[in-house]
MITORTOR-788229 format. One line per 8 residues: their letters; for each residue x, y, z of N, C-alpha, C. Coordinates in steps of 0.02 Angstrom, whole numbers, plus 50000, padded with zeros to 5 digits. Example, Ala and Ser with C-alpha at 12.3 -4.5 7.8 and 13.67 -1.06 7.14 Angstrom:
AS = 50660,49716,50390,50615,49775,50390,50660,49835,50390; 50642,49888,50354,50684,49947,50357,50645,50002,50394
# end
This chain:
XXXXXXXX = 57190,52850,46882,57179,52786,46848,57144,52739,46896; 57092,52717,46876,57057,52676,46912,57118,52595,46925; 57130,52589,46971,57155,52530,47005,57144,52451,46976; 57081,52441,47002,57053,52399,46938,57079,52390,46856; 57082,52439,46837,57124,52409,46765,57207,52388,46748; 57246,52396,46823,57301,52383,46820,57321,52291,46847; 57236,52274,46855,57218,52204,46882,57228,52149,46812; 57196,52200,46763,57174,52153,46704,57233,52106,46665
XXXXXXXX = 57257,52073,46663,57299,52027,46623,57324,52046,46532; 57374,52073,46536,57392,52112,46463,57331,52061,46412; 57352,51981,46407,57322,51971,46360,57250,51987,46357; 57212,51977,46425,57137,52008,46410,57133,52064,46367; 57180,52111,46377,57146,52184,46372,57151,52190,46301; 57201,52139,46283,57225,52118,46189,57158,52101,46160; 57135,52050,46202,57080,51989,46170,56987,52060,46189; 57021,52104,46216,56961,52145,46222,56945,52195,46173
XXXXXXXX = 57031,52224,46156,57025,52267,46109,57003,52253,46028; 57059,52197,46034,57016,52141,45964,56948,52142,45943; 56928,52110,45999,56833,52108,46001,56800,52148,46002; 56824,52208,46046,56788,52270,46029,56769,52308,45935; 56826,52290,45917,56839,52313,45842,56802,52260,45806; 56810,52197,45809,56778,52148,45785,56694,52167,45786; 56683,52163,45861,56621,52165,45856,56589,52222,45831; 56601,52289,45842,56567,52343,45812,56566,52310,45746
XXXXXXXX = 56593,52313,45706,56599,52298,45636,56546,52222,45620; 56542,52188,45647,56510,52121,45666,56440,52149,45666; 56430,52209,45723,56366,52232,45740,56349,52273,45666; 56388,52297,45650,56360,52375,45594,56325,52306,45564; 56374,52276,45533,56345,52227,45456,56262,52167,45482; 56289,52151,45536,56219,52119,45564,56170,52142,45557; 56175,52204,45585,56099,52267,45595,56081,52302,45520; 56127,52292,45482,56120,52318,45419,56066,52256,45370
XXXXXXXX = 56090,52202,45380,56045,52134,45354,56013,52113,45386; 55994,52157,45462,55966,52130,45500,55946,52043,45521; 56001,52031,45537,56033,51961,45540,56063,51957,45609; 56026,51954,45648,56075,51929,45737,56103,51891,45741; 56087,51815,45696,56133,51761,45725,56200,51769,45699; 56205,51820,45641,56280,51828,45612,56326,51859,45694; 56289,51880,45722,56328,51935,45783,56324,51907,45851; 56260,51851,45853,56255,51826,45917,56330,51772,45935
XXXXXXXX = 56380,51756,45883,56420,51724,45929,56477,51784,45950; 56494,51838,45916,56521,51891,45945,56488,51908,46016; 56423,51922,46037,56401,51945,46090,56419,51883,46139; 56430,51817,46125,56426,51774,46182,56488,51785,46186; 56541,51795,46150,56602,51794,46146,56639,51853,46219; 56592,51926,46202,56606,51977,46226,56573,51951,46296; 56514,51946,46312,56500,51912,46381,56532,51865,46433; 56577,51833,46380,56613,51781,46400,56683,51820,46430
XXXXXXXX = 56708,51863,46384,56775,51902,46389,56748,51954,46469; 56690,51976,46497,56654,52017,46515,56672,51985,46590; 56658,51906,46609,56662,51874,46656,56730,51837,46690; 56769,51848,46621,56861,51841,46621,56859,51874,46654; 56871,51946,46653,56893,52000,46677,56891,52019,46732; 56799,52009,46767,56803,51999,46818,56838,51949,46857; 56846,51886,46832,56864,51857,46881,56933,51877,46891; 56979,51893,46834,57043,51929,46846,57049,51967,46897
XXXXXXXX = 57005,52002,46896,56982,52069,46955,56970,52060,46990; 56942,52032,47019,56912,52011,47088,56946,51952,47118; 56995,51910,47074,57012,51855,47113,56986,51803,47121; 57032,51764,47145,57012,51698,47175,56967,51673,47196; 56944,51729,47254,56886,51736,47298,56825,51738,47275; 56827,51767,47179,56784,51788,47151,56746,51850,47183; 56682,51855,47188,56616,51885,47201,56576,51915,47151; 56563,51936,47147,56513,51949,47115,56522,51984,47032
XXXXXXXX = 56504,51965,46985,56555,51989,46935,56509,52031,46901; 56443,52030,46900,56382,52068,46863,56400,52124,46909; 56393,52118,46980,56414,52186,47010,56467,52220,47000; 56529,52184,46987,56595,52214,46958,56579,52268,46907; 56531,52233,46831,56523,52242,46770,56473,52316,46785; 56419,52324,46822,56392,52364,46822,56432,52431,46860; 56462,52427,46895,56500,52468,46939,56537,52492,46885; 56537,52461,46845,56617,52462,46787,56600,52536,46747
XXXXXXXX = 56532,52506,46733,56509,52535,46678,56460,52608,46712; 56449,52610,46769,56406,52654,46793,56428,52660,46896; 56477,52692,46887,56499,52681,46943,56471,52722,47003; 56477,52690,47072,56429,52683,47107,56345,52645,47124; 56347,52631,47058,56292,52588,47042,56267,52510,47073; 56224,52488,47097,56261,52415,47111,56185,52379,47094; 56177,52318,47087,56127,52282,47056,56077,52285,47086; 56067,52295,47139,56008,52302,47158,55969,52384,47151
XXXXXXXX = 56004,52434,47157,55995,52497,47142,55964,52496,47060; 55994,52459,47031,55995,52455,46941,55915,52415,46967; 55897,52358,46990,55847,52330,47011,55789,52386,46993; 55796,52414,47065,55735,52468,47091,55729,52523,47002; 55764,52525,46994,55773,52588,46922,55713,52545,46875; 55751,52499,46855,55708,52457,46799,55649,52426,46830; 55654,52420,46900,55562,52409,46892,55522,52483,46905; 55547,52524,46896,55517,52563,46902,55490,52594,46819
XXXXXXXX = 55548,52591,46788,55558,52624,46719,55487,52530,46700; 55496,52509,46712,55457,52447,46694,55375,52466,46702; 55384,52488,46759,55288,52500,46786,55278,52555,46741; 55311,52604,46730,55282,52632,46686,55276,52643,46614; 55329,52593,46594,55313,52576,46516,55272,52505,46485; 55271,52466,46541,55244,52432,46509,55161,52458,46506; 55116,52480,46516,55045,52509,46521,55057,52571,46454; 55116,52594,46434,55126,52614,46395,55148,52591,46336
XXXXXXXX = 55175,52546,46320,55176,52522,46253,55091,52460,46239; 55066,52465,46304,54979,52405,46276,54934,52478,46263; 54967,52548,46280,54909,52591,46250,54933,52612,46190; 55004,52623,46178,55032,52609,46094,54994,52580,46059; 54998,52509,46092,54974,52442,46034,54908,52444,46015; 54883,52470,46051,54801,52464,46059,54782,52550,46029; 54839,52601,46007,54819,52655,45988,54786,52630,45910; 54743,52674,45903,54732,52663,45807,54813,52668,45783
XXXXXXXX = 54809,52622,45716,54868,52675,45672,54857,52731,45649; 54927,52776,45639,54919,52821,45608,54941,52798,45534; 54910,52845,45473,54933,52847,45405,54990,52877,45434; 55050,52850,45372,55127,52903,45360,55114,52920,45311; 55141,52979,45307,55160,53039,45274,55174,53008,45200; 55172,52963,45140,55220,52962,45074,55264,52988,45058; 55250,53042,45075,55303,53123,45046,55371,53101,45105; 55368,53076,45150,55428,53076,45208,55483,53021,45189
XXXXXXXX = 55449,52972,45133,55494,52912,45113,55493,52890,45065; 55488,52949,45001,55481,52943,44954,55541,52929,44906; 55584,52953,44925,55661,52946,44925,55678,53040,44904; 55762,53024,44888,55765,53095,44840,55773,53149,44907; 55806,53137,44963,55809,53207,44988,55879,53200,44998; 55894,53268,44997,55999,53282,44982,55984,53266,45061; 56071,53218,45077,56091,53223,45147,56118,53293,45155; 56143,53335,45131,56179,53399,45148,56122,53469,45156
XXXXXXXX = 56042,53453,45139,55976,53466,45158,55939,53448,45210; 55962,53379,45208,55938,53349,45280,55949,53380,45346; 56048,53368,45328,56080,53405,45404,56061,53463,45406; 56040,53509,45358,56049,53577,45374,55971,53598,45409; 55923,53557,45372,55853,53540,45410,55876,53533,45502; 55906,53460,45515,55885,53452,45574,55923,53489,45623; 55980,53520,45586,56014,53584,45642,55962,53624,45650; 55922,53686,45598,55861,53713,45631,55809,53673,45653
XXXXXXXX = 55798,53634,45645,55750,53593,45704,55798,53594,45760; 55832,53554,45776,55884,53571,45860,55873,53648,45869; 55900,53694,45820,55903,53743,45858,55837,53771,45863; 55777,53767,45836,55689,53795,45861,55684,53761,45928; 55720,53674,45947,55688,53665,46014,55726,53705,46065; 55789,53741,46051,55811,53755,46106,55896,53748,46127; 55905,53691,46079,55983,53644,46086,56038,53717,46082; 56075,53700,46134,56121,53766,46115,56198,53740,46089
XXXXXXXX = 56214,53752,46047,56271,53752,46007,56329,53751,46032; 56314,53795,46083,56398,53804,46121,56406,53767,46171; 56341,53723,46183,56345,53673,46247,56356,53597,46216; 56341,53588,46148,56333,53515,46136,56385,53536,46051; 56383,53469,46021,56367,53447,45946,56330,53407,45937; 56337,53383,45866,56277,53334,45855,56329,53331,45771; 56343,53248,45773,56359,53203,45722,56323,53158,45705; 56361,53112,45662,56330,53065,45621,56344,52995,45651
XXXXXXXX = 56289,52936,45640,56316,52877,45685,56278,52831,45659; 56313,52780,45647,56269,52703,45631,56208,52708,45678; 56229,52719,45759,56170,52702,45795,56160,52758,45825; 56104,52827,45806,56111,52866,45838,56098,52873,45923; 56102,52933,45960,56113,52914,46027,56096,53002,46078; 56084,53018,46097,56102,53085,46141,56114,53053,46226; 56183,53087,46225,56208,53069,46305,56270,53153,46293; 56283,53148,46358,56374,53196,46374,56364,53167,46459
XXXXXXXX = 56427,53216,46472,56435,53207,46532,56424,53271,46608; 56391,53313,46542,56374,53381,46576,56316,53413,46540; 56243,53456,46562,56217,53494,46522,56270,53547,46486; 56323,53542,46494,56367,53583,46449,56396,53569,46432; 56395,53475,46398,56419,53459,46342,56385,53389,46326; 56344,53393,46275,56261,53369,46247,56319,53347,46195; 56299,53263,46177,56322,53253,46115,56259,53213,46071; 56252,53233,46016,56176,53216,45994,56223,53174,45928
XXXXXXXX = 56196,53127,45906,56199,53081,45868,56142,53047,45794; 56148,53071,45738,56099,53046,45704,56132,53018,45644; 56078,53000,45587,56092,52971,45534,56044,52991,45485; 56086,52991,45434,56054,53025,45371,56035,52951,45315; 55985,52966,45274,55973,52910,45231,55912,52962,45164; 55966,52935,45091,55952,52982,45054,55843,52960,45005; 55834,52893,45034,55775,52871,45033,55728,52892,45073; 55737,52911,45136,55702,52937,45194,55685,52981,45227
XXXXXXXX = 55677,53023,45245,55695,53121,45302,55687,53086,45369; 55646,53024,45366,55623,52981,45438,55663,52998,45506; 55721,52941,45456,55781,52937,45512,55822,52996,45528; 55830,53023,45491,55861,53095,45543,55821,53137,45589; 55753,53123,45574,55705,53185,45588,55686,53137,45666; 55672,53093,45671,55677,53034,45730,55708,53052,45783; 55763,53024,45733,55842,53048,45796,55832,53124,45839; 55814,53145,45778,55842,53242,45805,55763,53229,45850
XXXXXXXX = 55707,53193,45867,55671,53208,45923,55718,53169,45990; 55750,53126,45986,55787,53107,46046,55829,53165,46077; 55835,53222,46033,55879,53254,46066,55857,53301,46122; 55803,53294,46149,55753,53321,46180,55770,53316,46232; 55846,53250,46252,55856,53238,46317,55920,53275,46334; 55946,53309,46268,55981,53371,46315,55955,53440,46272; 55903,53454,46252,55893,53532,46243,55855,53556,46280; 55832,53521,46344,55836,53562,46393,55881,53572,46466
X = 55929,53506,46448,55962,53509,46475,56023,53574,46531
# end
């Protein structure tokens, strides 16, 4: 057990769990009406609860609480390391999304969002797509998610994340290219 969480003050961890539940639910419906300001006082709320904590943690003395938060969340990590990452991931995307912008458009497909495709067609679609790139079965899964996602904590255990929508093939077919970051994992 990390040490640190035996720092936190019962009621924080109350007023965290709360918010946590709050906010997902806060977030689904926001992103669904695509409406931020419905969610932006949850997020100041959670930022706010974010800097409690630290200071619980760290004390009196304070120090540094973004470093706390990142350590928290990615441990060993520390802000300036996170620094060097993102300007790096920076130099090379930004020259990449002005050759995006500046690409022609492409036409879409009609046929891809036309509506009318079974979700229980869909999934069974983007499992053989995973499995033509490679994704191995016995190393990962792959569910369903408001926000899809591919992360684990091992190339031998890939968790892939998508969403189905019975108007679209888009969004599943999308997702299942993110999964690219563990089928070769």
């Amino acid at each position: 057990m990390n040490v640190k969480v035996t720092l936190i003050p019962k009621e924080l961890a109350k007023r965290d769990a709360e918010l946590g539940s709050r906010g997902y639910h806060t977030w689904a419906k926001a992103r669904e009406a695509n409406d931020f300001a419905s969610f932006a006082p949850v997020l100041a709320e959670l930022v706010q609860l974010r800097i409690d904590e630290a200071k619980a943690v760290l004390g009196p003395d304070g120090g540094d609480a973004y470093a706390y938060q990142v350590d928290k969340f990615e441990r060993g990590t520390t802000p300036q390391r996170l620094d060097e990452i993102l300007t790096e991931v920076r130099e090379g995307l930004v020259p990449l999304i002005a050759r995006v912008k500046a690409a022609k458009k492409l036409e879409q497909n009609p046929a891809l969002t036309a509506g009318g495709f079974d979700v229980q067609k869909q999934e069974k679609a983007v499992r053989e797509i995973a499995s033509s790139m490679g994704f191995s079965w016995d190393c990962g899964r792959m569910d369903v998610s408001l926000h899809p996602f591919c992360g684990g904590s091992h190339p031998s255990d890939v968790r892939i994340t998508t969403r189905y929508k019975e108007d679209t093939f888009l969004d599943s077919v999308s997702a299942e290219w993110r999964l690219q970051c563990g089928a070769g994992s």
